[in-house]
C-alpha positions as CSV (number, residue, x, y, z in Angstrom):
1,X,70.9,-178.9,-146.2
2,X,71.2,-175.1,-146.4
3,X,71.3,-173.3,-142.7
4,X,70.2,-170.5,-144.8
5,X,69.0,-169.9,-148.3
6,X,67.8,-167.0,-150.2
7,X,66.6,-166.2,-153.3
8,X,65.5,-163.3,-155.4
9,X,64.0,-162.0,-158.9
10,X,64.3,-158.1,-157.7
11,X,65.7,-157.4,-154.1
12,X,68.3,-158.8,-151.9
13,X,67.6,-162.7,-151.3
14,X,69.7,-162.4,-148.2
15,X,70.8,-159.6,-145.9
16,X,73.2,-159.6,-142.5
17,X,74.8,-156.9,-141.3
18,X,76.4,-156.9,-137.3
19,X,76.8,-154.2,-135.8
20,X,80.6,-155.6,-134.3
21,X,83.9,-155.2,-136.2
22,X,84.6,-158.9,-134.6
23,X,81.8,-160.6,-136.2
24,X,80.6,-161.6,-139.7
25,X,77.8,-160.2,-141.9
26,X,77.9,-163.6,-143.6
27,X,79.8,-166.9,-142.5
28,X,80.4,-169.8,-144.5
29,X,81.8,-173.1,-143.7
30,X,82.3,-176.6,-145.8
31,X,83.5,-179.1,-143.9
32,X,82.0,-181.7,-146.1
33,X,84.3,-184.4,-147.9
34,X,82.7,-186.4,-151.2
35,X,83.8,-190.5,-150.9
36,X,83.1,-190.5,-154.4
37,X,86.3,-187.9,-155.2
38,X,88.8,-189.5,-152.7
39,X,87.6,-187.6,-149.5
40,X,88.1,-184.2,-151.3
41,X,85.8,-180.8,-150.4
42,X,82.4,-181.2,-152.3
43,X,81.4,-178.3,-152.1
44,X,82.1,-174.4,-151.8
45,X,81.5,-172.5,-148.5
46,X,80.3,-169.2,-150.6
47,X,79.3,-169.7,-154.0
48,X,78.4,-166.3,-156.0
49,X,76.9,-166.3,-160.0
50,X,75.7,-163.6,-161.6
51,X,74.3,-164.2,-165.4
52,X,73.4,-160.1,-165.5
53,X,75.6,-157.9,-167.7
54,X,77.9,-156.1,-165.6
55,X,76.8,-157.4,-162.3
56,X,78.9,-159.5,-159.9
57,X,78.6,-163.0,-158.5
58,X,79.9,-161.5,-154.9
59,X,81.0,-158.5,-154.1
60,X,82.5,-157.1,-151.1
61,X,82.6,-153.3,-149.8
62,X,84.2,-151.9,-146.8
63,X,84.0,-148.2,-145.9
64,X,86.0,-148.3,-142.8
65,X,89.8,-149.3,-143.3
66,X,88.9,-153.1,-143.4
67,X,88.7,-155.8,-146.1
68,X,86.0,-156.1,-148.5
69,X,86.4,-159.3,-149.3
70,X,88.8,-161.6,-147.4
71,X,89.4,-165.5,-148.4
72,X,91.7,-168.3,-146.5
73,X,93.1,-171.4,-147.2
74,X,94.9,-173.9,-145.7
75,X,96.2,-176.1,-148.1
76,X,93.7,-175.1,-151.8
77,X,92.5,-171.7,-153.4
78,X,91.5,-168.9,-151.1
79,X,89.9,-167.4,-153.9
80,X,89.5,-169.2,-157.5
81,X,88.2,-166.6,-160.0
82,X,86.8,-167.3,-163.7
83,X,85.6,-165.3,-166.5
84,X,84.4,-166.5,-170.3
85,X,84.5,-163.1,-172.2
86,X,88.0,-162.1,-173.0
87,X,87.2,-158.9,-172.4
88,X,85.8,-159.3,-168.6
89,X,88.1,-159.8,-165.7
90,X,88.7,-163.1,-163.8
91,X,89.4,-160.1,-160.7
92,X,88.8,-156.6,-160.6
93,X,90.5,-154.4,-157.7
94,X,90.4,-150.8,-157.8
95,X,91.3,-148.7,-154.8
96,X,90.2,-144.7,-155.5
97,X,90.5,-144.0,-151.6
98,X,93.7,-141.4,-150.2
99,X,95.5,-140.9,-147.2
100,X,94.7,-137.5,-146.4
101,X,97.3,-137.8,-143.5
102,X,99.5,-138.2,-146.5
103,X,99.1,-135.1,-149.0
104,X,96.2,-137.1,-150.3
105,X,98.2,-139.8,-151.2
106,X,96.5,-143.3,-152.2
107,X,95.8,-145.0,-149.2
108,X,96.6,-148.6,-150.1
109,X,96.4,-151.0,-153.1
110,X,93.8,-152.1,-155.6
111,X,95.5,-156.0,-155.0
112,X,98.5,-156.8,-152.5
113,X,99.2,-160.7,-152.6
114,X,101.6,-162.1,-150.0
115,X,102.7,-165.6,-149.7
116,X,104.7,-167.3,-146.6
117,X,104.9,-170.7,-148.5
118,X,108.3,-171.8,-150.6
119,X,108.0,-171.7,-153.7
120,X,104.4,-170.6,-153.6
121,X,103.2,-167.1,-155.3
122,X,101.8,-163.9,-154.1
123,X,100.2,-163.4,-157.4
124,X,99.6,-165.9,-159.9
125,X,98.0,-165.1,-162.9
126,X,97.6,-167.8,-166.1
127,X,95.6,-167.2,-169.1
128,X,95.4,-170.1,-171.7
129,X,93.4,-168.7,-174.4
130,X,95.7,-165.7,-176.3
131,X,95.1,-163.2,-173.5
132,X,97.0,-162.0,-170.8
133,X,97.6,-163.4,-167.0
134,X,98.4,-160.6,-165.7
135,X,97.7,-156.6,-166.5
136,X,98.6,-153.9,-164.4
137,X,98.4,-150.1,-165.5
138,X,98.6,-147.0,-163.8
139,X,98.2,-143.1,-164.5
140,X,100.2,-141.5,-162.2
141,X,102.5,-144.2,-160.6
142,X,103.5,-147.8,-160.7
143,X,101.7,-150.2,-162.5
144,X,102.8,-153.1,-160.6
145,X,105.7,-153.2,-158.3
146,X,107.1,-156.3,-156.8
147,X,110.1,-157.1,-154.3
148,X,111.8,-160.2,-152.9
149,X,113.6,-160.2,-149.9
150,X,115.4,-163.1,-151.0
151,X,118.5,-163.2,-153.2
152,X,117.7,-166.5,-155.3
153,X,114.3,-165.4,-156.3
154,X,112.3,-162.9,-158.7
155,X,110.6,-160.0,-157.7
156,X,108.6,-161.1,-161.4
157,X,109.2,-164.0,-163.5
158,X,107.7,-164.3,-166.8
159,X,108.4,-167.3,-169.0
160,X,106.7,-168.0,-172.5
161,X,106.5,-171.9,-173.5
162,X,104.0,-171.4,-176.2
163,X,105.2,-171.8,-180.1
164,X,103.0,-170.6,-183.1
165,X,102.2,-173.6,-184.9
166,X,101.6,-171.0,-188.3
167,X,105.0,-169.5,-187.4
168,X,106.7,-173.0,-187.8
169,X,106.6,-173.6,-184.3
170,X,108.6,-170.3,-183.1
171,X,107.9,-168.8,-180.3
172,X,104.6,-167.3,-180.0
173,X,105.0,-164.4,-177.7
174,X,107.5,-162.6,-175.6
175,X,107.8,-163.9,-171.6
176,X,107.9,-160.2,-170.7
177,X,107.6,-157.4,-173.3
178,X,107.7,-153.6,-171.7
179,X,106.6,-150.9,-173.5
180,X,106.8,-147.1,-173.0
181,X,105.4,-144.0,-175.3
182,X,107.2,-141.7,-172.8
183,X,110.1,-139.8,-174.1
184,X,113.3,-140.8,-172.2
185,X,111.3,-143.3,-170.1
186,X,111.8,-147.3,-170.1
187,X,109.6,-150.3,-171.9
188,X,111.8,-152.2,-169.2
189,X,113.9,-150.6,-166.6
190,X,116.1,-153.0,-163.8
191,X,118.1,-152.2,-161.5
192,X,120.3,-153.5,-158.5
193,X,122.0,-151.6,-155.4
194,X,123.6,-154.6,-154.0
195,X,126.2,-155.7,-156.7
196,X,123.6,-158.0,-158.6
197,X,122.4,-157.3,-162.4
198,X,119.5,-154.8,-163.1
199,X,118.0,-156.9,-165.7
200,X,119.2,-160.3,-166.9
201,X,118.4,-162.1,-170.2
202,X,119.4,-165.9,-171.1
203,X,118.7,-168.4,-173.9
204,X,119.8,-171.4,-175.3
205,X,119.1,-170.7,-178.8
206,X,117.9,-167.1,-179.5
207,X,118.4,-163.6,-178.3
208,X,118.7,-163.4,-174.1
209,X,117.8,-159.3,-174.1
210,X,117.2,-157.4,-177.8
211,X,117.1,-153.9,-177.9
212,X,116.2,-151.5,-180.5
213,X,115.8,-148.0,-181.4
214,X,118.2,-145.3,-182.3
215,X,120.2,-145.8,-179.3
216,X,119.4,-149.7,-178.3
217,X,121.4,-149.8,-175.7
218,X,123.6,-147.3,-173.8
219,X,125.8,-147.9,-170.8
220,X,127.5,-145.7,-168.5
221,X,130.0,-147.5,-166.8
222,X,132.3,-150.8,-167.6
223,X,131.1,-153.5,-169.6
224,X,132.5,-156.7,-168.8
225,X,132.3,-159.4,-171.3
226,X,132.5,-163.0,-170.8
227,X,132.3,-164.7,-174.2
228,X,133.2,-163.5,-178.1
229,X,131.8,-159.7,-179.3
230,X,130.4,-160.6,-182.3
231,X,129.5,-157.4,-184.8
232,X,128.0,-158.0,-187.6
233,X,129.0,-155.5,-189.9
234,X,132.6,-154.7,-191.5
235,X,135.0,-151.7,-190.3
236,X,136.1,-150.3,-187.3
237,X,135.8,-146.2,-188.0
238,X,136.3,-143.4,-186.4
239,X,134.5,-140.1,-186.3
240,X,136.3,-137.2,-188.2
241,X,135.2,-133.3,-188.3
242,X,135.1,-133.0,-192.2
243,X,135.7,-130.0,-194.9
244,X,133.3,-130.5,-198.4
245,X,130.5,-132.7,-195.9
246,X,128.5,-132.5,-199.5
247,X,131.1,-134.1,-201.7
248,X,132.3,-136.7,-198.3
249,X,130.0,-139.2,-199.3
250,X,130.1,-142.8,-198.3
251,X,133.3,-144.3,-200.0
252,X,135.4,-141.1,-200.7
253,X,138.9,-141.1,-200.1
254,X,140.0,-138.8,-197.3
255,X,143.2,-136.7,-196.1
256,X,143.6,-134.2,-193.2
257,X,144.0,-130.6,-194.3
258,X,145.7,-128.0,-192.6
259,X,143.5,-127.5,-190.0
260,X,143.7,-130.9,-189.0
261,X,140.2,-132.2,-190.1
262,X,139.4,-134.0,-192.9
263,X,138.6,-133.5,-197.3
264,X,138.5,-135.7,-199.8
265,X,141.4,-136.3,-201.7
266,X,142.9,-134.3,-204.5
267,X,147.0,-135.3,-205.6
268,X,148.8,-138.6,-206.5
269,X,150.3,-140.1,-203.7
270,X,149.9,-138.0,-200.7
271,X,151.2,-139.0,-197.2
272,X,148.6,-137.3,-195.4
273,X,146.1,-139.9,-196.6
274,X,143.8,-140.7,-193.2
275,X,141.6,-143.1,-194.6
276,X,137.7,-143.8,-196.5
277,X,134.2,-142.9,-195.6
278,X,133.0,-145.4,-194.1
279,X,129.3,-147.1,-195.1
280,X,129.6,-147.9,-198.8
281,X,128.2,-150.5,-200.9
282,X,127.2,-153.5,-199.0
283,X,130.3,-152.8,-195.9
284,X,128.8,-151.1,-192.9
285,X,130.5,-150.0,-189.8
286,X,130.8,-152.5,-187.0
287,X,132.3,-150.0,-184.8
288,X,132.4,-146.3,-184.5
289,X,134.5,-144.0,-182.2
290,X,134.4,-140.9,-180.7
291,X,130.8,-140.1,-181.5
292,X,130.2,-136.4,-179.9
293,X,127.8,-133.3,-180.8
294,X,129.8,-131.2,-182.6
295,X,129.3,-127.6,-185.3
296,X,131.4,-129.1,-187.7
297,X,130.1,-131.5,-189.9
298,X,131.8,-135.2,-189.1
299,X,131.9,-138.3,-190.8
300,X,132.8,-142.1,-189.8
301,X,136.2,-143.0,-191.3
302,X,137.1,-146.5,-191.8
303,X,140.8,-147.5,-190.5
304,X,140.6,-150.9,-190.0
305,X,138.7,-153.5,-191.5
306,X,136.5,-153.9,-194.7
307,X,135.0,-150.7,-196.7
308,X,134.3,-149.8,-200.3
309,X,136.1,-147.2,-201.7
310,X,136.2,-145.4,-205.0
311,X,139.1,-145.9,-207.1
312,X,139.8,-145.0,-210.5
313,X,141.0,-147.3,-213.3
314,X,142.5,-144.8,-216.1
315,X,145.8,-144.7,-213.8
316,X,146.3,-148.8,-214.0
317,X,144.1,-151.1,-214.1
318,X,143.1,-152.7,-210.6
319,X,143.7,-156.0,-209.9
320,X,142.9,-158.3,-206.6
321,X,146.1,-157.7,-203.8
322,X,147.3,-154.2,-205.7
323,X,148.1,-151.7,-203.1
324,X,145.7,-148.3,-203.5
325,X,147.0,-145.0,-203.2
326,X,145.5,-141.2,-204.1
327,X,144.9,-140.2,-207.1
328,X,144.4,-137.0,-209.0
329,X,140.8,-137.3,-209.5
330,X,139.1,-136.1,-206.1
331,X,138.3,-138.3,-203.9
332,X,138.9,-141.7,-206.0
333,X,142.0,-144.1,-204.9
334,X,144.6,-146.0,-207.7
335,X,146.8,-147.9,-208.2
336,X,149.9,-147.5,-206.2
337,X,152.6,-148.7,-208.8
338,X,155.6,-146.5,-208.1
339,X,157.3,-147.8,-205.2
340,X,159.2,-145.3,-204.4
341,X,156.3,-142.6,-203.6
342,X,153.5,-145.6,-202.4
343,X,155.3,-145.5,-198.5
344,X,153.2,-143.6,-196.2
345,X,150.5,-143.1,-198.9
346,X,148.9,-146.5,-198.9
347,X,145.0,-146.7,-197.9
348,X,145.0,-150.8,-198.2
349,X,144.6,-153.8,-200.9
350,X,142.2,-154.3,-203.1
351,X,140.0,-157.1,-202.3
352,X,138.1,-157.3,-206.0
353,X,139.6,-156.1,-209.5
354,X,138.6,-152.6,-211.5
355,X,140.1,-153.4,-215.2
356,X,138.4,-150.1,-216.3
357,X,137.0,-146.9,-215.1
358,X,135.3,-145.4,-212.1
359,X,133.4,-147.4,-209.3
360,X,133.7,-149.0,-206.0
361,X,136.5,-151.5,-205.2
362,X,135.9,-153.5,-201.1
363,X,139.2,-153.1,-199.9
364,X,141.2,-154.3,-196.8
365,X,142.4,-151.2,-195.4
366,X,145.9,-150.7,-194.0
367,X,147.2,-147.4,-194.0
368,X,151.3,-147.3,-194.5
């Protein structure tokens, strides 16, 4: 039986208050075991519903540096919190008090979990029905912040073992996805003082970290490499300052003028040949070097590797393996077939034929 019970349509059912810091407005204790569920608790030692929009089953308040609500547990749940609506909250914890000892700093936090146990969690949060376990934002600072003290564990783990059965069983969501509208700020930002790794991504099958943007990911310092660098695309170019940037279109023969940067091509043969524009047809570049803000107009030229180029067939026709040198129309490679001025003025071999005409030929390139 109840020690206590209250009940109400309009007012409180039950009040206590105490006047001492050292004792409880309300105390509630089960030490009650059900036989029927193996000796197990039967009960709860506060219980709280609420079926009024926007009221609460219990809520706590403390206006004096204390703890509004405080719950213990030996070995179960020191709080278990549900919700139904998607759009409710299982907990809400908001903390609008400052320090004023502290510039008016906030004063604490809206939910600090702690936990002394192996393997056990501060926080836990689980949500089995499309939503989300955990949220944290913030206006001015950190939206959630989280430290271990020990080297073999996660200040956050996140880990997604849901597939989406419409999406032939791939996986259905991301086991941490950071996002940031911010310019120059992070979706995801990790870092380590003590010779560790800043952020860390592994998997068996897929992608272990993806980045993408304009710049998806930029380093400053070494990169050390374990396994193969795979790039997907073709050439490895370089970036050239470049005369005629109109004409310099993807694919254009190239040769460095007397100032040392780069025009397309314009004589038969000629030595100072540097290379093609890199990016034609279906070739991209895998690699590009000495990117840097510069007046002059610059372009990637391809020196090793794979590219399209434009040749021109009215000089010889083209066939696969034919060595391609200038030509006299601008811009356009051809056949190299005197040997005696081809040294020194070869771009590469032709890796398709051109029996006729104008248009783009993939080449290997290999400047000689």
């Amino acid at each position: 039986m109840p020690g206590h019970f209250g009940n109400s349509n309009g007012d409180d059912g039950a009040v206590a208050s105490t006047a001492s810091n050292a004792r409880s407005g309300i105390f509630a204790r089960n030490d009650a075991t059900d036989p029927a569920n193996g000796g197990a608790p039967g009960g709860n030692g506060v219980f709280g519903l609420s079926t009024v929009p926007n009221a609460s089953g219990v809520f706590g308040a403390n206006n004096n540096g204390g703890v509004g609500v405080s719950a213990n547990s030996d070995r179960g749940d020191g709080m278990l919190s549900r919700t139904a609506s998607s759009a409710k909250n299982g907990v809400f914890a908001r903390n609008d008090a400052t320090d004023a000892g502290a510039a008016g700093v906030p004063g604490g936090n809206g939910v600090f979990g702690l936990s002394t146990v192996p393997n056990a969690s501060g926080v836990f949060g689980a949500n089995n029905n499309g939503g989300i376990g955990v949220s944290a934002n913030s206006d001015r600072g950190d939206g959630m912040l989280s430290r271990t003290a020990s080297s073999a564990k996660n200040g956050v783990f996140a880990r997604n073992d849901a597939t989406d059965a419409a999406a032939a069983g791939v996986p259905g969501g991301n086991g941490v996805f950071g996002l940031s509208t911010v310019p120059n700020a992070s979706g995801v930002f990790g870092a380590n003082n003590n010779g560790g790794i800043g952020v860390s991504g592994a998997s068996e099958r897929g992608i272990g970290v993806l980045g993408r943007g304009r710049i998806a990911a930029r380093f400053e310092g070494d990169v050390e490499v374990t396994g193969d660098i795979r790039l997907l695309n073709a050439d490895c170019a370089e970036d050239f300052d470049v005369c005629e940037a109109a004409v310099a279109e993807p694919g254009t023969v190239m040769v460095i003028d007397e100032r040392g940067a780069l025009r397309p091509s314009r004589d038969a043969y000629d030595r100072r040949v540097a290379g093609v524009v890199s990016g034609a047809g279906g070739y991209k570049p895998g690699l590009v070097l000495d990117t840097q803000p510069s007046s002059s107009a610059r372009r990637p030229i391809a020196l090793l590797g794979k590219a399209c180029c434009k040749a021109d067939a009215r000089y010889g026709a083209i066939e696969v393996g034919d060595l391609l040198t200038t030509s006299p129309t601008p811009g356009h490679a051809m056949k190299a077939s005197d040997p005696g001025h081809a040294p020194g003025a070869v771009i590469g071999k032709a890796l398709r034929p051109l029996p006729e005409g104008q248009g783009l030929v993939p080449i290997l390139i290999a400047l000689q």
